[in-house]
Each structure stands twice: as structure tokens, then as C-alpha cells.
C-alpha positions in Angstrom: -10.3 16.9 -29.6 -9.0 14.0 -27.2 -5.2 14.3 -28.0 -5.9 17.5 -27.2 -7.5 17.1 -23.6 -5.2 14.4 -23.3 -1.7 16.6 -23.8 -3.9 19.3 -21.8 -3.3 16.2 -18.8 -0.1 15.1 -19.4 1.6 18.4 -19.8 -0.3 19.9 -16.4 2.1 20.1 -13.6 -0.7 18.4 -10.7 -0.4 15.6 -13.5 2.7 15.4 -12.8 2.7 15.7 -8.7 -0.1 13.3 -8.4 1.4 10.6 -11.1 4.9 11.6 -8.7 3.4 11.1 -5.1 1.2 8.0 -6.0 3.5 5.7 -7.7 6.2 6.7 -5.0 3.5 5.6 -2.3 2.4 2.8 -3.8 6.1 1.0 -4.1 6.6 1.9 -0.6 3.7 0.1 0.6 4.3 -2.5 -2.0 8.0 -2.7 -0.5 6.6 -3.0 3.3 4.2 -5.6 2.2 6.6 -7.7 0.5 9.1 -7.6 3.7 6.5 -8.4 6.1 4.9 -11.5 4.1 7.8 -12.3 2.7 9.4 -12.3 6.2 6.7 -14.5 7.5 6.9 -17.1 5.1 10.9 -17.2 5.5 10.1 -17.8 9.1 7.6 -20.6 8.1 10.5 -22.0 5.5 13.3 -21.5 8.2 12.9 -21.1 11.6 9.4 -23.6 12.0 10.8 -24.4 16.0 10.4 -20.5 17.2 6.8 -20.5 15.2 5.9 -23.9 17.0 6.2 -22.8 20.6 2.9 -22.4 22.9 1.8 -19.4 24.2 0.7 -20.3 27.4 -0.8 -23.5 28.1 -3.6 -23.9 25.7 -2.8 -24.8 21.7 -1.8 -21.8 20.3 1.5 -21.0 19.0 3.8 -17.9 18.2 3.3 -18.5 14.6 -0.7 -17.3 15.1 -0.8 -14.0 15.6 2.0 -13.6 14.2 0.1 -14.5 11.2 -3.2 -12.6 11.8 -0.3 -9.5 12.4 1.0 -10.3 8.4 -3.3 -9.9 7.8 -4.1 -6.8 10.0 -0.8 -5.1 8.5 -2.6 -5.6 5.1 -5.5 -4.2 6.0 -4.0 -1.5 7.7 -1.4 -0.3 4.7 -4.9 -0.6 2.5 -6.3 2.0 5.3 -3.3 4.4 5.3 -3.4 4.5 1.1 -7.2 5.0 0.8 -7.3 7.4 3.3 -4.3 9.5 1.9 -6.1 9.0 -1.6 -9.0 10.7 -0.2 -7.4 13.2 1.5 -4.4 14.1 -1.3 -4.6 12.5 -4.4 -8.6 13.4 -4.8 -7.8 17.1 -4.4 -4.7 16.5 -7.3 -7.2 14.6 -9.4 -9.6 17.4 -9.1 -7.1 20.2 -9.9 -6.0 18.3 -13.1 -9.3 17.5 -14.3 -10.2 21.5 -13.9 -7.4 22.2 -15.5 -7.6 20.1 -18.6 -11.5 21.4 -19.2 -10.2 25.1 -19.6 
């Protein structure tokens, strides 16, 4: 009875589209996320002089927000995924999971 349910999912074409759009997502976000932390810590590694320079007069630096920017990009990317997950791949999930209990 489960191989059966179970080829019933596979062979359904939302299957497919869902499985399609969310593992294309996901290594785009995974791709933006590794540029942007990645291209923080080469600027830590590399250029440490344009991080170390004072904004303003007090004690912070450039390298600060641009930090807290690699940690709000994080959040936000989570943000844009659940919400298209909510929106998109819920409705998919819902389609296949009818479509398997026929």
C-alpha cells in the first residue's frame, strides 16, 4: 500500500513542480548567502584598513554594520523563503497530497 501512495507522489506532476521550484529557490538563496558572507569575511581576510575606518567621531567602524547588514540579509532571505513557502509551495504540497489519496 505505501509503494503505492508513494509512486502515486512521485509520478504526480505538482510533485514534480514543487520538488522543481523549491530546490531551484533554495540554491539561489543558498548562492546569495554564500556571496554575501563569504564576501564579508574576504573583506575581513583582505581589505582589514577600509573595515577599520570610523564612522564619524565616536568608535564605530565601517566593518559594523556592515556586519549586522551580512545578519539582517540572513534574516531577510529566511523571510522571503518562508513567506513564498506559505504562499506557493503549501498550495503545491496540498495539490499533491490530494492527489496521492485518490
Amino acid at each position: 500500500m505505501e509503494d503505492d501512495v508513494v509512486q502515486r507522489i512521485v509520478s504526480n506532476p505538482k510533485y514534480q513542480e514543487l520538488k522543481t521550484r523549491r530546490s531551484s529557490l533554495g540554491w539561489w538563496l543558498t548562492l546569495a548567502m554564500m556571496v554575501v558572507y563569504y564576501g564579508f569575511i574576504l573583506l575581513v581576510a583582505f581589505n582589514k584598513p577600509f573595515l577599520s575606518q570610523k564612522l564619524g567621531a565616536g568608535v564605530m567602524t565601517i566593518g559594523i554594520p556592515i556586519g549586522f547588514g551580512v545578519i539582517v540579509f540572513t534574516i531577510v532571505i529566511t523571510a522571503f523563503y518562508v513567506r513564498r513557502a506559505n504562499r506557493e509551495f503549501d498550495d503545491l504540497t496540498d495539490a499533491v497530497v490530494k492527489g496521492a489519496l485518490k
